[in-house]
C-alpha positions, 0 to 999 in steps of 0.5 A, spaced: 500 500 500 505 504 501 509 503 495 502 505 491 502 511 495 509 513 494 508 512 487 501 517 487 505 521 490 512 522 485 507 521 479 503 528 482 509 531 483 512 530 476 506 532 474 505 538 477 513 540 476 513 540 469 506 543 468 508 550 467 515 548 464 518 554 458 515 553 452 508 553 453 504 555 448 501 560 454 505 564 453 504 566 445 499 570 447 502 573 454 509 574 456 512 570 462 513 576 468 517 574 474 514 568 478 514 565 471 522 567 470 524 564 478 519 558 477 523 556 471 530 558 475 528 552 480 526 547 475 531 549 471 535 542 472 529 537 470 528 541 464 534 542 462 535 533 462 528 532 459 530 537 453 536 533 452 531 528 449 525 531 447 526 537 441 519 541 445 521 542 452 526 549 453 530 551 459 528 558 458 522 562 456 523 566 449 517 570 451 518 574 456 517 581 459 525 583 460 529 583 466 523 582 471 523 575 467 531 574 468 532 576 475 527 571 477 531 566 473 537 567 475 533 568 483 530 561 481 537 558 479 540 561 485 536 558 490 536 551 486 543 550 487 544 553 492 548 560 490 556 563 492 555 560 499 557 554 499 563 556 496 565 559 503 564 554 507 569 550 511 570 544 511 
């Protein structure tokens, strides 16, 4: 029973991970503003591994409002990998 669960739970993840991947036909008609800019920072890795096998998934939203849309990547990113600060730490 767990195992089913587990595997409910992985599968709604997923889902909902690349539900609001760049490249989405939404944004023809709209541009991707900030919070779209940091959702796809964080989702970055996984999007960058499914579009190595899969020509239709992009890393970064073409269509997007300008700096807003980068700062909140680059936030995204940050925040993901986890920024400078591991770079200082002593071990």
């Amino acid at each position: 029973m767990t195992k089913t669960k587990n595997a409910i739970l992985i599968s709604v993840i997923i889902f909902s991970l690349f539900s609001c991947a760049p490249g989405d036909v939404r944004y023809e008609t709209t541009q991707a503003g900030f919070w779209m800019g940091l959702w796809h920072g964080v989702i970055s890795l996984f999007t960058f591994i499914i579009s190595l096998f899969n020509e239709n998934v992009a890393i970064y939203e073409v269509n997007n409002n300008g700096n807003w849309y980068n700062f909140g990547f680059i936030l995204g990113i940050s925040i993901f990998f986890g920024g400078g600060s591991k770079g200082t730490c002593r071990k």
